[in-house]
N, C-alpha and C positions, 0 to 999 in steps of 0.2 A: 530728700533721699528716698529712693525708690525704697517699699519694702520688701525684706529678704524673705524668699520664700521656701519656705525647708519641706523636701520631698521625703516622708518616711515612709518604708514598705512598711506592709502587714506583716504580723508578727509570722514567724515559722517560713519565712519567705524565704527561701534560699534559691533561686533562679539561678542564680549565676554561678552557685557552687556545685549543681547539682545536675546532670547532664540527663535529658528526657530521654526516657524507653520506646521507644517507638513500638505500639501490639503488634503492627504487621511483619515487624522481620521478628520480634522474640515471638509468632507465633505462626512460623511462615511453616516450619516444615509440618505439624498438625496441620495447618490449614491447606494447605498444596493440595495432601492426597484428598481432598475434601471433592467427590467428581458433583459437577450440578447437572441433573437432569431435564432439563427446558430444553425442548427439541427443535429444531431451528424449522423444518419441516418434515414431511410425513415420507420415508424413505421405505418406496414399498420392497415387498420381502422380494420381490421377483426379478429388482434390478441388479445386474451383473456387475461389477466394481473392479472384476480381475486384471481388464486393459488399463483403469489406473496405476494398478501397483506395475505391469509387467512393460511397460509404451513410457520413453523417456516424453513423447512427444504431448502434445495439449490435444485434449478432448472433448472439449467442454461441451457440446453437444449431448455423446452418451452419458457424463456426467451428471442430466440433469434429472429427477425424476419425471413419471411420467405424471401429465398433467392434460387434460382436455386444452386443446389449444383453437381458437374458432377461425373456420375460413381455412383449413390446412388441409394439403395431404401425410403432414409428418412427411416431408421429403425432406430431407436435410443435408448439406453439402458433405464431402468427403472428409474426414480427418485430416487435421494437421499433420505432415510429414513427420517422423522418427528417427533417430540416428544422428550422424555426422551434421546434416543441413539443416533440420530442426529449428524450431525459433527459440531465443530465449525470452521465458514470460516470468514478468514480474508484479507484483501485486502487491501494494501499501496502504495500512489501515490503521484510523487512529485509534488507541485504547478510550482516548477521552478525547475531546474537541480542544482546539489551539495550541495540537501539540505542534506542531510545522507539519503535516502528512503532505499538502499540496506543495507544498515549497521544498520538499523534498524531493517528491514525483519529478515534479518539474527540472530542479536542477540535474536527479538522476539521468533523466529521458536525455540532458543535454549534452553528460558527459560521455554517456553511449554515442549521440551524435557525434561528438569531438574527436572519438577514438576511433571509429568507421570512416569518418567524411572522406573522399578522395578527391581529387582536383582533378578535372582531365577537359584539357584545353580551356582553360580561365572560369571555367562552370561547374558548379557543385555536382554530385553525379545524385541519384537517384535516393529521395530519403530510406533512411533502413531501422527508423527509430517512429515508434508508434507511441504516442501518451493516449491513452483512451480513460478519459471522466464518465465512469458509472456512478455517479451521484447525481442525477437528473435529477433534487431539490434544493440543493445549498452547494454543489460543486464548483469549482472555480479556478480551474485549469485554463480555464478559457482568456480569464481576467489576468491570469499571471501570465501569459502570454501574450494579451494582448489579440487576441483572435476572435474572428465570430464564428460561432459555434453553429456548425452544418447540418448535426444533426435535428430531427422534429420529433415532436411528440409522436406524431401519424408512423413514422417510420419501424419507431418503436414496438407501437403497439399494432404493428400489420403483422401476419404472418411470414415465417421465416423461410419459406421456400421462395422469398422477394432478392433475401440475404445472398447475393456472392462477392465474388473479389473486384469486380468491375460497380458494381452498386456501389459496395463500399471504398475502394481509391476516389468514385466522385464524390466523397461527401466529405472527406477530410482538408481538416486547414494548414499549410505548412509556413513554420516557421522560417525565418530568415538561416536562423543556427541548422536547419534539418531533421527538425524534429515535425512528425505528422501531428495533428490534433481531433481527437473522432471524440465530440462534445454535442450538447444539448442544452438549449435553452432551461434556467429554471424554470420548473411547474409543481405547485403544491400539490403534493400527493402520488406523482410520476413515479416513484422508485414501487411503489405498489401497483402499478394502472399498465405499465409495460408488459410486453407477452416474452416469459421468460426463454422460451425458445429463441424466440428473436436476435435479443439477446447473445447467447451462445453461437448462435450462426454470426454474429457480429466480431465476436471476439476469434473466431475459425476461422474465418476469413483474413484478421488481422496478421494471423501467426501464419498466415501462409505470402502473405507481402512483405512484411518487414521481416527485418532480424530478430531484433528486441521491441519487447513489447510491453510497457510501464503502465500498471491499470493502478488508479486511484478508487481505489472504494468508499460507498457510507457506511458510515459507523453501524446505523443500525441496520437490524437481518430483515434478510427479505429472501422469497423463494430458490432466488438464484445466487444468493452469497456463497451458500456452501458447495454449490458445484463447481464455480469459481477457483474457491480458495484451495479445492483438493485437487482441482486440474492446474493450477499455476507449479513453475519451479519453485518459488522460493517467494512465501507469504513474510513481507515486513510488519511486524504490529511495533509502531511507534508510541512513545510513553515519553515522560517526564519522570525526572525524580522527586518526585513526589508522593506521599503518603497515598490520597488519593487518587493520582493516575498508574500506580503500581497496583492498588487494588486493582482499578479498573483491568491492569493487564493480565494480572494473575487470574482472576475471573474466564475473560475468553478464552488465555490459556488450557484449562479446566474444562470449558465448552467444546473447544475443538477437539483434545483428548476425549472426550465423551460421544460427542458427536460424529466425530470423522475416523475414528479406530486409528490413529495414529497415521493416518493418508494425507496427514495436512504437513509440509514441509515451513513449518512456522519459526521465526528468527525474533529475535525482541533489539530492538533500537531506538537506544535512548537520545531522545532528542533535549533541544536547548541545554547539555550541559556544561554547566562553569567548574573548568577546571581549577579554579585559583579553592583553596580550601580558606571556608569558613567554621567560626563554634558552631555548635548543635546543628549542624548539617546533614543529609544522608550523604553517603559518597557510594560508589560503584561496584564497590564488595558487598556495600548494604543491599545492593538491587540485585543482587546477583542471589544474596541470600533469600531477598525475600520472595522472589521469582521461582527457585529453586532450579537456576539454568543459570549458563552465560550467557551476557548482551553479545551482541551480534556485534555493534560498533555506538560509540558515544559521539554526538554530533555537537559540536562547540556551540554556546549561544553566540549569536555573534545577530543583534537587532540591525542593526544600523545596516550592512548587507543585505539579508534579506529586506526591509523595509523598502529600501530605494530601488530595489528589483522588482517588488511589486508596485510601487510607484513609475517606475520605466515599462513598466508589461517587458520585461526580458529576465531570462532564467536569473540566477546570482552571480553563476559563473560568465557570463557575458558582461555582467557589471564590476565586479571585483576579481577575479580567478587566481587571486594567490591571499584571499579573505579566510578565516577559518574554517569558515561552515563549507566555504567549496572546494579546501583540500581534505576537509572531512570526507566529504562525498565522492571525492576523488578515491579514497582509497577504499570506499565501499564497492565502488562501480570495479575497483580492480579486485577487490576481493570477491564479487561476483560472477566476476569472469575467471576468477580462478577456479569455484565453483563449476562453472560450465564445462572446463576444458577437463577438469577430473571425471565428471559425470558423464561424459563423452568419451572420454579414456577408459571406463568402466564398461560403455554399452560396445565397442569395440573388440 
């Protein structure tokens, strides 16, 4: 007879009767107004910021501070149009690594395609949807599509008067679905080593080709994040529920308020959430508290979809399209175009 083996907890053990406190939400509202002072970069006194707040359109060019740029005349192409025709620019970043940010991107950029594509005479008409991978060291836009990445290091780090609309429609890769891809090879150390102008003429030139325009960023800051993230429409910072990746959101949160004077159009979406409720869980009231905001939208976990999409090199919604995560996505991409047509209704 086997012997029986008895499991005693420690004494005062009450785990199961006793439900955890979590610090970050019973100490969210102290800690919000907490502003952190880490400057992202050096924002000289002399630069002008008034066509961000007052230009519905993308600017990322005068956005950027000024910087010694080598081999240039500081020529730099025209602004992205204003108004009615305007592109739409969107920009997704993770709070903390493995939240979904690229599997996000991706499916987003698709659903944009899905809702534009027209058919005229058995041939797809002209892409209108731009994914551009600004993480030139762990990025991987490329992989979940399935595409080789056109862009070079060299290109990057050339000066930006090289930068127009014709330089760049040659260097992007299109999808089968319609979606463009403007990517780079990894290279350690590249998200530092690029010429930030460059850059900005890159992303100017996109918003004046496509429609939409789906930028995946790295996590971490670099010279050019914050002119970025204050020229895009509508910054996603993607999170988990999680103790620690709500820090992490709450955090940037913090930075950009501090940083950007409030110019940063910033949204929080929570990603891989399981709606089935378990004991001692956070749930979506909790994040809302502890963020001191509401989420933007909650995006289903759902492994199995995403997994085989990046195993196929195809968006989610080309592998599953009635899967959770891509009717999730689905109703982001139309709550961002609701977004658009009000903000447009406004500049009119």
């Amino acid at each position: 007879m086997a012997r029986r083996r008895k499991l005693n907890r420690r004494r005062d053990d009450d785990r199961v009767a006793k439900k955890p406190d979590y610090a970050l939400i019973q100490n969210a509202e102290a800690a919000f107004d907490d502003d952190l002072s880490i400057p992202m970069f050096h924002d000289p006194a002399t630069q002008d910021d008034a066509q961000l707040e007052d230009s519905h359109g993308i600017a990322f060019v005068e956005a950027l501070p000024e910087v010694q740029e080598p081999e240039t005349d500081n020529t730099y192409l025209p602004l992205a149009p204003a108004g009615p025709n305007a592109s739409r620019i969107f920009a997704l970043v993770g709070a903390t690594g493995g939240v979904g940010t690229t599997s996000l991107a991706t499916q987003l950029a698709h659903e944009f395609a899905m809702s534009s594509k027209q058919i005229v005479r058995n041939r797809p008409a002209d892409p209108t949807v731009c994914l551009i991978d600004l993480d030139f060291e762990s990025g991987a836009c490329a992989h979940h599509l399935d595409l080789l990445p056109s862009l070079s290091l060299e290109d990057l780090c050339g000066p930006a008067d090289r930068i127009d609309t014709a330089f760049t429609q040659a260097l992007v890769s299109t999808h089968e679905c319609g979606v463009s891809l403007l990517a780079a090879p990894n290279t350690i150390g590249a998200n530092s080593r690029i010429n930030p102008h460059t850059v900005m003429a890159m992303l100017d030139a996109a918003a004046e080709l496509y429609d939409t325009v789906i930028i995946d960023m790295p996590r971490y800051r670099q010279p050019w994040t914050l002119p970025v993230m204050r020229a895009v429409d509508v910054l996603g910072i993607t999170c988990e529920l999680t103790i620690p990746s709500l820090h992490a959101t709450r955090e940037r949160l913090s930075r950009l308020a501090h940083e950007a004077n409030g110019r940063v159009n910033a949204e929080v979406i929570l990603s891989k959430y399981e709606r089935r409720s378990f004991k001692n869980t956070l749930k979506l009231s909790d994040a809302e508290k502890a963020l001191g905001r509401n989420v933007l939208t909650a995006l289903s976990l759902d492994p199995d979809t995403t997994r085989e999409a990046l195993n196929c090199g195809e968006p989610a919604g080309a592998i599953r399209p009635d899967s959770r995560f891509v009717k999730d996505v689905r109703k982001l991409a139309v709550s961002l175009r609701g977004q658009q047509a009000s903000d447009l209704a406004k500049v009119a």
